[in-house]
C-alpha positions as CSV (number, residue, x, y, z in Angstrom):
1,X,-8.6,-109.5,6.8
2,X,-10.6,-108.0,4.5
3,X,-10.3,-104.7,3.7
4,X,-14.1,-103.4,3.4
5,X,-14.4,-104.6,7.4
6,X,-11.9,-102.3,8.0
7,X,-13.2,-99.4,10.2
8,X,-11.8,-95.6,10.1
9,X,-13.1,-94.3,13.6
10,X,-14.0,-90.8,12.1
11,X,-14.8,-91.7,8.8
12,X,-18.7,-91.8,9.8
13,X,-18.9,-88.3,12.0
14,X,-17.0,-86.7,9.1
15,X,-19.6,-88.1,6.1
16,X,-22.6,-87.0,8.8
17,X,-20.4,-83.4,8.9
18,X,-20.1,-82.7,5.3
19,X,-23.6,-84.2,4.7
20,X,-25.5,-81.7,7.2
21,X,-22.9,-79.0,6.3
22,X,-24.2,-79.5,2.5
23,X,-27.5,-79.6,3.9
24,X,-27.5,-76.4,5.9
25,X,-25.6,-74.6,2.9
26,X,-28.3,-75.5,0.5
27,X,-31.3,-74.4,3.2
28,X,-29.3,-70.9,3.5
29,X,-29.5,-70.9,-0.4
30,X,-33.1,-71.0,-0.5
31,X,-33.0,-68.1,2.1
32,X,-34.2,-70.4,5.1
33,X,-31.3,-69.0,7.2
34,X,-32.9,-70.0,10.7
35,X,-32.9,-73.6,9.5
36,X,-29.7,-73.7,8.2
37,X,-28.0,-72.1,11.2
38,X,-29.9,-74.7,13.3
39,X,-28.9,-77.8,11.4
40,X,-25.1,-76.1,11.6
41,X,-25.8,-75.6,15.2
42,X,-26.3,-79.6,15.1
43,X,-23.4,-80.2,14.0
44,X,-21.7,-78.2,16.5
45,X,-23.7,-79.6,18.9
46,X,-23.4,-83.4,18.0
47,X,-19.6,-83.7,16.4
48,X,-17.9,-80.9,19.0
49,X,-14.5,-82.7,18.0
50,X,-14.6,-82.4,14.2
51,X,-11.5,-81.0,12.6
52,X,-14.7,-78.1,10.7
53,X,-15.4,-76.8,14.0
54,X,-14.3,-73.4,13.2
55,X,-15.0,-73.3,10.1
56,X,-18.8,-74.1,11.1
57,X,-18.9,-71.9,13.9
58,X,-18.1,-69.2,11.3
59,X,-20.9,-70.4,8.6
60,X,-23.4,-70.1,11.9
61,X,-22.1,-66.3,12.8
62,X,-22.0,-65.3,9.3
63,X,-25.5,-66.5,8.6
64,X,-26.6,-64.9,12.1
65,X,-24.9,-61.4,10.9
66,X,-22.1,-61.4,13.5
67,X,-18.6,-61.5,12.3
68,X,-16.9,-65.1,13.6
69,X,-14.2,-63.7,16.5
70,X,-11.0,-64.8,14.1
71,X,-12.5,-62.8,11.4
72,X,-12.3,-59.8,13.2
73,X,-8.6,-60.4,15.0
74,X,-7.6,-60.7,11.4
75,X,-8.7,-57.5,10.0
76,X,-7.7,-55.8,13.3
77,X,-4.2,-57.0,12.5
78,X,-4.5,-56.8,8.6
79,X,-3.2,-60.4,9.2
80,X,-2.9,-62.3,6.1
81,X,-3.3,-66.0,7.0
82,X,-6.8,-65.5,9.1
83,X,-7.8,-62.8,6.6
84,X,-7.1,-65.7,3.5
85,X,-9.6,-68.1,6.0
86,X,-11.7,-65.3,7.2
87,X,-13.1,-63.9,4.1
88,X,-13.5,-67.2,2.0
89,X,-15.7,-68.4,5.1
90,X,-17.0,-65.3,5.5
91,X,-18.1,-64.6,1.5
92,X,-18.4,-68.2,0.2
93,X,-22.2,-68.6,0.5
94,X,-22.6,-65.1,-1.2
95,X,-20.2,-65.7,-4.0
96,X,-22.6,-67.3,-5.9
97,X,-25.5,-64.9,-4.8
98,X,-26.1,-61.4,-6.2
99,X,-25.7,-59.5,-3.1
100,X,-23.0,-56.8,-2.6
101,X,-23.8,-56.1,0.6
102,X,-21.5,-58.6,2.1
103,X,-18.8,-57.4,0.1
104,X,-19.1,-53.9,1.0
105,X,-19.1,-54.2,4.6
106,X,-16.5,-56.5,4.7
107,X,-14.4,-54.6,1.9
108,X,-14.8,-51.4,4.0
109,X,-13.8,-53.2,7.3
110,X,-10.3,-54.9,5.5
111,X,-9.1,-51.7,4.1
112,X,-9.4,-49.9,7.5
113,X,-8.1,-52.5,9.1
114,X,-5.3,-52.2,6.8
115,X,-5.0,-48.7,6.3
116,X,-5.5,-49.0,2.8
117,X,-7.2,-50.7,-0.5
118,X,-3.2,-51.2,-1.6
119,X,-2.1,-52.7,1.7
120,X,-4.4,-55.4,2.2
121,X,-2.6,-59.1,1.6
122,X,-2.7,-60.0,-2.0
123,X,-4.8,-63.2,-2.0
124,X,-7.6,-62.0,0.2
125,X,-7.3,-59.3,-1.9
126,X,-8.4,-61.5,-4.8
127,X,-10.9,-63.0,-2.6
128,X,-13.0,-60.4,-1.9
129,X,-12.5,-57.5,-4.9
130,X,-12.4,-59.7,-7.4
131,X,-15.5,-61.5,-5.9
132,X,-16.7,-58.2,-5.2
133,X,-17.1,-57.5,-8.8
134,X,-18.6,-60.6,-10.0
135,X,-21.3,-60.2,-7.5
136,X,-22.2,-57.0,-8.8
137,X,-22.2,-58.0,-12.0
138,X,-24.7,-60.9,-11.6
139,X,-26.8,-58.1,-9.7
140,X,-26.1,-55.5,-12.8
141,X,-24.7,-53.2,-10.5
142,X,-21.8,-51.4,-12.4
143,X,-21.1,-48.9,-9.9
144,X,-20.6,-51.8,-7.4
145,X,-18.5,-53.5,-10.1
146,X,-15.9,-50.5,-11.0
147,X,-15.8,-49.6,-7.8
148,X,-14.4,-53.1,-6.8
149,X,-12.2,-53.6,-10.0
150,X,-10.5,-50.5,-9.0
151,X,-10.0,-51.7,-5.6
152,X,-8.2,-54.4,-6.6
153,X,-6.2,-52.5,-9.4
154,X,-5.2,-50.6,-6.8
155,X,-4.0,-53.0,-4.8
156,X,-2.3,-55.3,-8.0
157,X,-2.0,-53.1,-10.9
158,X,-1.0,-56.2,-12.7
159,X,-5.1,-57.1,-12.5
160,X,-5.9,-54.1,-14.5
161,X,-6.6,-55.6,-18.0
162,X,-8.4,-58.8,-16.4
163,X,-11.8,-56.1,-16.2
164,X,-11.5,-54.5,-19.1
165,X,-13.8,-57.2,-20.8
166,X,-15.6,-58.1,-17.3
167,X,-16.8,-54.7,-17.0
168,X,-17.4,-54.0,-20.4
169,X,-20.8,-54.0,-20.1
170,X,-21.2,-51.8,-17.9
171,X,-19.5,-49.1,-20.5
């Protein structure tokens, strides 16, 4: 037998996935967010089984404004595992961007749901203060920015000299 008539059953629903996935991500880059949640929609629509369902249906409600359902279990509990998922779905079409807004809701909804900036879970931690301050960087907000670092010094003092040259220029 040869091996390129070999056929992997999924192998053409996942390359559709990723390739409208890709698509939508790059439509909601060019701020066309009502196209992109439609062609994520598609995907929901047309490959109900993929293995990305969740992680779709959390690209559509963050695009839409909602917070995906998991998202907000997660912060309820101050659960690490679903806030480690939760805010890299959540934030990963705005790291790149130069809006804090994201960050700010989302930073202000963690740490209540935690009870504090120093008891949320290390490595959403990282996620979102560190990501936090690069945002506001790109958008020259320092006040954003320090506010953000001290977040997450607060929460790992061991990050402390890893913004004294990010945020020097905003001193």
């Amino acid at each position: 037998m040869d091996v390129g008539q070999i056929e992997i059953p999924d192998l053409r629903a996942h390359e559709q996935v990723a390739t409208l996935d890709l698509y939508a991500t790059s439509l909601l880059a060019y701020g066309r967010e009502t196209e992109a949640i439609a062609m994520w929609q598609r995907i929901l629509d047309e490959h109900p089984t993929t293995s990305r369902y969740g992680q779709i249906e959390a690209k559509v409600a963050n695009a839409a404004g909602v917070r995906a359902p998991e998202l907000q279990r997660a912060i309820d509990r101050c659960d690490e595992m679903g806030l480690m998922t939760g805010v890299s779905a959540a934030l990963g079409d705005h790291i790149r961007g130069d809006d804090v807004a994201p960050f700010e809701s989302l930073a202000a909804d963690v740490i209540a749901g935690c009870g504090s900036a120093r008891a949320v879970p290390r490595i959403p931690a990282l996620t979102l203060f560190n990501g936090g301050v690069l945002v506001a960087l790109r958008a020259e907000d320092c006040t954003n920015a320090e506010a953000f670092a001290a977040m997450h010094v607060l929460n790992d003092p061991s990050q402390s000299n890893l913004y004294d040259n990010m945020l020097a220029p905003c001193r």
